[in-house]
C-alpha positions as CSV (number, residue, x, y, z in Angstrom):
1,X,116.5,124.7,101.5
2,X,113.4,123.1,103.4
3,X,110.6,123.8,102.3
4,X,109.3,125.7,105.6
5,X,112.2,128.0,104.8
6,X,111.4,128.3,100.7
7,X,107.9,129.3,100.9
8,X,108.9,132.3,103.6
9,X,111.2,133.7,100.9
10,X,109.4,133.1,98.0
11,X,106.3,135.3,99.8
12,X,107.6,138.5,98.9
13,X,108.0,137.6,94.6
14,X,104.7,135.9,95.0
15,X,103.7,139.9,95.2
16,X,105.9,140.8,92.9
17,X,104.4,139.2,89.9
18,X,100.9,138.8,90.3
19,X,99.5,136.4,87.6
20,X,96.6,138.7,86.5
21,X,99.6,140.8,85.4
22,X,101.6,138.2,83.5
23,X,98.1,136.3,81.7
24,X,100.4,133.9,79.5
25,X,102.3,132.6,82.6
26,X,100.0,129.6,82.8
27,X,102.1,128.2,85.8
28,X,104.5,130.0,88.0
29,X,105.0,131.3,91.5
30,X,101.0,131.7,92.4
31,X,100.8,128.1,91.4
32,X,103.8,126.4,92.9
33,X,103.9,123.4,90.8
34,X,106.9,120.9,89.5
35,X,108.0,123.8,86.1
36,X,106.7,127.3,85.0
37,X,104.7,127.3,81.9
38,X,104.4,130.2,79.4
39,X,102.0,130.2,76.6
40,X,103.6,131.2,73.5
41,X,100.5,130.6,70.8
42,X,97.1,129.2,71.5
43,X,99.1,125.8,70.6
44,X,102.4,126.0,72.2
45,X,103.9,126.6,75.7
46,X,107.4,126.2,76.8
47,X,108.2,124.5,80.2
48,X,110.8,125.6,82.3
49,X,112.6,124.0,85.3
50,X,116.4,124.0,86.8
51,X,118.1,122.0,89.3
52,X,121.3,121.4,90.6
53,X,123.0,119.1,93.6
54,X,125.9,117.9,95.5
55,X,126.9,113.6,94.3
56,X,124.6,111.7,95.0
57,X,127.1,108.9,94.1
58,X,130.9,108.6,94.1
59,X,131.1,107.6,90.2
60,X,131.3,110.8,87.9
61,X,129.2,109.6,85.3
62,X,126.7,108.4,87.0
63,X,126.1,111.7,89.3
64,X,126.3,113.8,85.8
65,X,123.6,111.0,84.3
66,X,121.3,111.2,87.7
67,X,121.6,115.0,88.3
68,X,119.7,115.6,84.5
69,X,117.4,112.9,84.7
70,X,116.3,114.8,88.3
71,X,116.1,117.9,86.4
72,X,114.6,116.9,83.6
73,X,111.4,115.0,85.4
74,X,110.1,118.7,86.0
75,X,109.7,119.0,82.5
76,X,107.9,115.6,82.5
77,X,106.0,116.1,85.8
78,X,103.8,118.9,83.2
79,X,103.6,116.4,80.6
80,X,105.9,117.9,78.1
81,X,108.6,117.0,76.1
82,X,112.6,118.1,76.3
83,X,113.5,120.6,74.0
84,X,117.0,122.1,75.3
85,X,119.4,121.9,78.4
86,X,122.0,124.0,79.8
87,X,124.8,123.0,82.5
88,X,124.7,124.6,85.8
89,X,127.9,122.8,87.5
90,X,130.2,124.4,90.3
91,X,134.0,122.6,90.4
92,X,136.8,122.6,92.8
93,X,139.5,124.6,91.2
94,X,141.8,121.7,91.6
95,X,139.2,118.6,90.7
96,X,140.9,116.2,87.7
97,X,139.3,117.5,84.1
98,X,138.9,114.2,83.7
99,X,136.1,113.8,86.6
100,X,134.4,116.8,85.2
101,X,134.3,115.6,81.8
102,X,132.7,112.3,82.7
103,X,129.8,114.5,85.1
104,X,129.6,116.7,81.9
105,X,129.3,113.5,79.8
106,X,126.7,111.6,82.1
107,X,124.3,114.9,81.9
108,X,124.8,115.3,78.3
109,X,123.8,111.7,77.0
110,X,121.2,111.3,79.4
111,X,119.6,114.6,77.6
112,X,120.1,113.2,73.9
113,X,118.5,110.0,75.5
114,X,115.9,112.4,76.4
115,X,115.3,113.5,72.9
116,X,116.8,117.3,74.0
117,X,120.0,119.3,73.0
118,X,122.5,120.5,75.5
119,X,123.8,123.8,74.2
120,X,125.9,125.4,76.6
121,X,126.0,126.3,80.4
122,X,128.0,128.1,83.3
123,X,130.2,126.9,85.8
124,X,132.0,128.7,88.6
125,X,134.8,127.1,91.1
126,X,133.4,126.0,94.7
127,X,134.6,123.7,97.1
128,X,132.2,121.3,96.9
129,X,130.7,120.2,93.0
130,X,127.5,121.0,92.2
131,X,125.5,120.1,89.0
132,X,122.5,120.2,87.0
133,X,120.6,121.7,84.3
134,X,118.5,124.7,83.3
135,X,116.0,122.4,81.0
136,X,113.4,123.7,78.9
137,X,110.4,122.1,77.5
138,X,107.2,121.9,75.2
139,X,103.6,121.1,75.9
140,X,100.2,122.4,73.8
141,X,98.5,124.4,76.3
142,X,95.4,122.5,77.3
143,X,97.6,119.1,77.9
144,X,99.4,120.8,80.7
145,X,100.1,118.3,84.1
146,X,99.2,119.9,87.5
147,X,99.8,118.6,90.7
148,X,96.2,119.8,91.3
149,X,92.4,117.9,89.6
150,X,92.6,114.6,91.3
151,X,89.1,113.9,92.2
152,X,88.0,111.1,94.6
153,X,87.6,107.6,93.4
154,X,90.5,108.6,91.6
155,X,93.8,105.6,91.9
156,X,96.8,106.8,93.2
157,X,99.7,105.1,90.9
158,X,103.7,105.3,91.0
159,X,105.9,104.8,88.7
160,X,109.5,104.6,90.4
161,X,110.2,102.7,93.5
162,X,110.9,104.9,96.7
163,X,113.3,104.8,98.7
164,X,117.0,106.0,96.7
165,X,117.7,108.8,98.9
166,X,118.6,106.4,102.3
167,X,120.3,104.1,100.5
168,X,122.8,107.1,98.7
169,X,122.6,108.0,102.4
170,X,124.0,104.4,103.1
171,X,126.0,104.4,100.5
172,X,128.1,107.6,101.8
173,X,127.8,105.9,105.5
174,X,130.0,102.6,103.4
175,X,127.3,100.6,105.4
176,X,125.4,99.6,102.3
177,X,125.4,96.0,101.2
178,X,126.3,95.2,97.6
179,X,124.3,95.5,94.7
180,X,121.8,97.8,96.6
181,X,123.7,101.0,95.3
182,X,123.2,100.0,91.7
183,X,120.0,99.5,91.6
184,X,119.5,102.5,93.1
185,X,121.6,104.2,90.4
186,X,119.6,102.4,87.6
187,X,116.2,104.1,89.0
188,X,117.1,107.5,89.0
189,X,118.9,107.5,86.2
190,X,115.9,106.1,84.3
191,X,114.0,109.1,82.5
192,X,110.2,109.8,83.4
193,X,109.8,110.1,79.7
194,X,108.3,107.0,78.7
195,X,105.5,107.1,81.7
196,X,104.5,110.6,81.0
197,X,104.0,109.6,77.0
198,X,101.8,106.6,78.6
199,X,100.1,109.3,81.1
200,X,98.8,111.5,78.5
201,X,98.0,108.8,76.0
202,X,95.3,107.5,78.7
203,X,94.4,110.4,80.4
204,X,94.9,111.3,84.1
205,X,93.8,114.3,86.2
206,X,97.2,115.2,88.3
207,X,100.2,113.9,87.7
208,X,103.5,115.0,89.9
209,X,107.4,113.6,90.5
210,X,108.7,112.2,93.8
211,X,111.7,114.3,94.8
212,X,113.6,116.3,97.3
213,X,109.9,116.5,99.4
214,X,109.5,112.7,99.9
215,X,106.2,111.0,99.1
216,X,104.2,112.1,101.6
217,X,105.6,116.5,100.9
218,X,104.6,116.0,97.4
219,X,101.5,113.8,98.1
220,X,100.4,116.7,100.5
221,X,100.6,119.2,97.4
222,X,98.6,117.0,95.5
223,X,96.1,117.2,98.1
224,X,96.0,120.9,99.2
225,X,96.4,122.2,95.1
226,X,93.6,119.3,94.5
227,X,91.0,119.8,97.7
228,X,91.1,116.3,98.3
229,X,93.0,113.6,100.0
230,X,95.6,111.3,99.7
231,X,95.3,107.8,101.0
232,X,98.4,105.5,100.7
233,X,97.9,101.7,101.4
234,X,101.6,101.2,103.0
235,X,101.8,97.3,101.9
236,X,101.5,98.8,98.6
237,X,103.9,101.3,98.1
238,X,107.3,99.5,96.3
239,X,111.0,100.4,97.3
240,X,114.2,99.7,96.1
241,X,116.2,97.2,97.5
242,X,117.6,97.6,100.8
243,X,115.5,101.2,101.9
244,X,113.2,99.5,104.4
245,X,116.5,97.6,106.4
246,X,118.4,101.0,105.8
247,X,115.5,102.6,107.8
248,X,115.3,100.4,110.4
249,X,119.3,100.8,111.4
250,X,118.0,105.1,111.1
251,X,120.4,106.3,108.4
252,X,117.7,109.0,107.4
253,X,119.5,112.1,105.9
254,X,118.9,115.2,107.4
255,X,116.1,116.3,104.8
256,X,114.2,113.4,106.4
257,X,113.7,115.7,109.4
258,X,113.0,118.5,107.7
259,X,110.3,117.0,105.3
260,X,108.6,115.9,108.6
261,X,108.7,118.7,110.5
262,X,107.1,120.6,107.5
263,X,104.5,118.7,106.6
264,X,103.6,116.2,109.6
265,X,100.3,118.2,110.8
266,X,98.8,117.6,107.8
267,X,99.9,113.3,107.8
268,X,98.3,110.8,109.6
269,X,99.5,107.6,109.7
270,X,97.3,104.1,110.9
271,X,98.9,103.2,114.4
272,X,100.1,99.4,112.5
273,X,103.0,101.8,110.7
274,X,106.5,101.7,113.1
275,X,107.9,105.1,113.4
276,X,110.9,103.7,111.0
277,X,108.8,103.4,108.2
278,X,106.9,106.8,108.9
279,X,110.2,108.6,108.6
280,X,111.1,106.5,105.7
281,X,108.4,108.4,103.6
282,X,109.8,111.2,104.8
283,X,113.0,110.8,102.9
284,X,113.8,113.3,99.5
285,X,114.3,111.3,97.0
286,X,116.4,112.0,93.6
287,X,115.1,111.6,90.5
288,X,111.9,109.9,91.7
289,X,109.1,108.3,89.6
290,X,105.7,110.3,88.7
291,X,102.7,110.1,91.1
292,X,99.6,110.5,89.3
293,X,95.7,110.5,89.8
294,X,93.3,108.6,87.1
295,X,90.0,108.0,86.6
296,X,89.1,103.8,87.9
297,X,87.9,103.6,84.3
298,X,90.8,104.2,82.5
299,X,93.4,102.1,85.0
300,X,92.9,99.1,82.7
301,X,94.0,100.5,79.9
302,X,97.0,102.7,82.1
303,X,98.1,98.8,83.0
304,X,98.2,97.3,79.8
305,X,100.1,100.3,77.8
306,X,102.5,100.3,80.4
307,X,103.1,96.9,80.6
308,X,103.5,96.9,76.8
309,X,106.3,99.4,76.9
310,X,108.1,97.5,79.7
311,X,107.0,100.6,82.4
312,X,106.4,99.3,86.0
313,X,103.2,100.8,87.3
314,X,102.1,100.5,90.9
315,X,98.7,101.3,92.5
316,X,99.8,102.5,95.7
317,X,96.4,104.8,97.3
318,X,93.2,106.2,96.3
319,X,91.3,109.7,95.7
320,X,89.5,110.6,98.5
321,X,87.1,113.9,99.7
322,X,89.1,115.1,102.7
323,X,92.3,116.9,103.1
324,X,96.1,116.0,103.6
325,X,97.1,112.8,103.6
326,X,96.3,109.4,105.3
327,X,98.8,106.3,105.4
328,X,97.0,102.8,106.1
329,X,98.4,99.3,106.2
């Protein structure tokens, strides 16, 4: 669904649960972020997110191991940790139990790598699989990660490269060139979890994951929730092998289109950026990296934990007073 389409539909809960209603729903509809956030005691609060898509990939495994690493980033997106996962899969009637044991598996060790316990699930026959996870989370209540606080002078850092999303697109197409695939596999499958621990160990003022609404979807939130804006420095910005050539040959997927069409009025881009490259940060992306606002002073010390861990950490914009989002060379 685009996201035109999910905030018309979502209107009408939005007035169904008022938050002055529901005080220990710290984040839900009336906030719109990544995962809704309940306060259980002044020192706990459960996080809770679901997701579920098509293959990305052809290879079981790694579909079941990329589908709960998506789902999962919610939970890290609001800082917290992974407590408990359930599968949310839809089968062909006919597919090989073999295949659906391996999507099954691929889901269920990336959440032990995660630290959480898969417990159960539903499925249902369909056509076409589906899978993901209903994943729930913990966070103390006053560490909570919004897409909203950035505050300008603040640095703009990544922590994924973009750009997965054309090449699965290129990929399905059989127009990819070797070894591009992989790598793209090896990104999304990598957990957020170690750059979130790094996140709230330094300290940084919004903090949300790159998925289905591109860079510049999700970089727009940041702004509107935040009252700021976004500026992206295009040389900057890092993607995985293969995305910019996939662009320029146009094998956007159709969320490309939708993404733009959304939130284009609210983009500008410096005339120096080709119209390929534009749409390219456009694209959804699956299981994308965290985008995250800090303070200049603390970016020193941001570099050097991550670098200690073996986290890649890209400055890729700035903090700025303003609204939307602006994309320079």
């Amino acid at each position: 669904m685009g996201p035109e389409t999910l905030a018309q539909v979502l209107r009408p809960l939005r007035e169904l649960f008022r938050p002055e209603a529901y005080p220990d729903l710290l984040v839900g509809l009336e906030v719109a972020d990544d995962a809704a956030v309940y306060r259980l005691t002044d020192d706990l609060a459960i996080i809770h997110t679901v997701d579920f898509f098509p293959p990305v990939v052809d290879d079981p495994y790694d579909y079941g191991a990329v589908a709960a690493a998506n789902a999962m980033s919610d939970i890290y997106a609001m800082g917290g940790e992974v407590i408990l996962a359930l599968s949310i899969a839809a089968f062909p009637s006919g597919m090989p139990p073999e295949i659906t044991a391996e999507i099954l598996r691929g889901g269920g060790e990336k959440v032990k790598e995660a630290g959480g316990i898969l417990a159960g699930g539903h499925t249902i026959d369909d056509e076409e699989p589906k899978y993901g996870l209903a994943v729930l989370g913990s966070i103390h209540p006053d560490r909570i990660l919004t897409k909203g606080g950035g505050q300008p002078g603040d640095i703009l850092v990544l922590t994924k490269p973009l750009g997965v999303g054309i090449v699965t697109t290129a990929a399905k197409a059989d127009v990819d060139q070797p070894g591009d695939l992989d790598k793209a596999v090896a990104s999304m499958a990598r957990l957020n979890r170690t750059a979130v621990r790094i996140l709230q160990q330094i300290g940084v003022n919004a903090c949300t994951d790159v998925t289905g609404f591109a860079l510049l979807g999700h970089g727009t939130e940041m702004a509107e929730k935040g009252g700021v804006q976004l500026a992206f420095s295009f040389a900057k910005l890092p993607f995985v092998s293969g995305a910019q050539a996939y662009a320029e040959d146009w094998l956007f997927p159709a969320g490309t289109c939708h993404n733009d069409d959304f939130y284009n009025h609210m983009v500008q881009f410096d005339a120096s950026i080709s119209e390929e490259m534009q749409q390219l940060l456009y694209t959804p992306e699956t299981s994308g990296g965290l985008l995250a606002a800090v303070a200049p002073e603390r970016l020193p010390a941001l570099q050097e934990a991550c670098d200690a861990a073996g986290q890649k950490l890209w400055q890729v914009g700035v903090v700025r007073k303003g609204e939307g989002v602006v994309v320079e060379p």
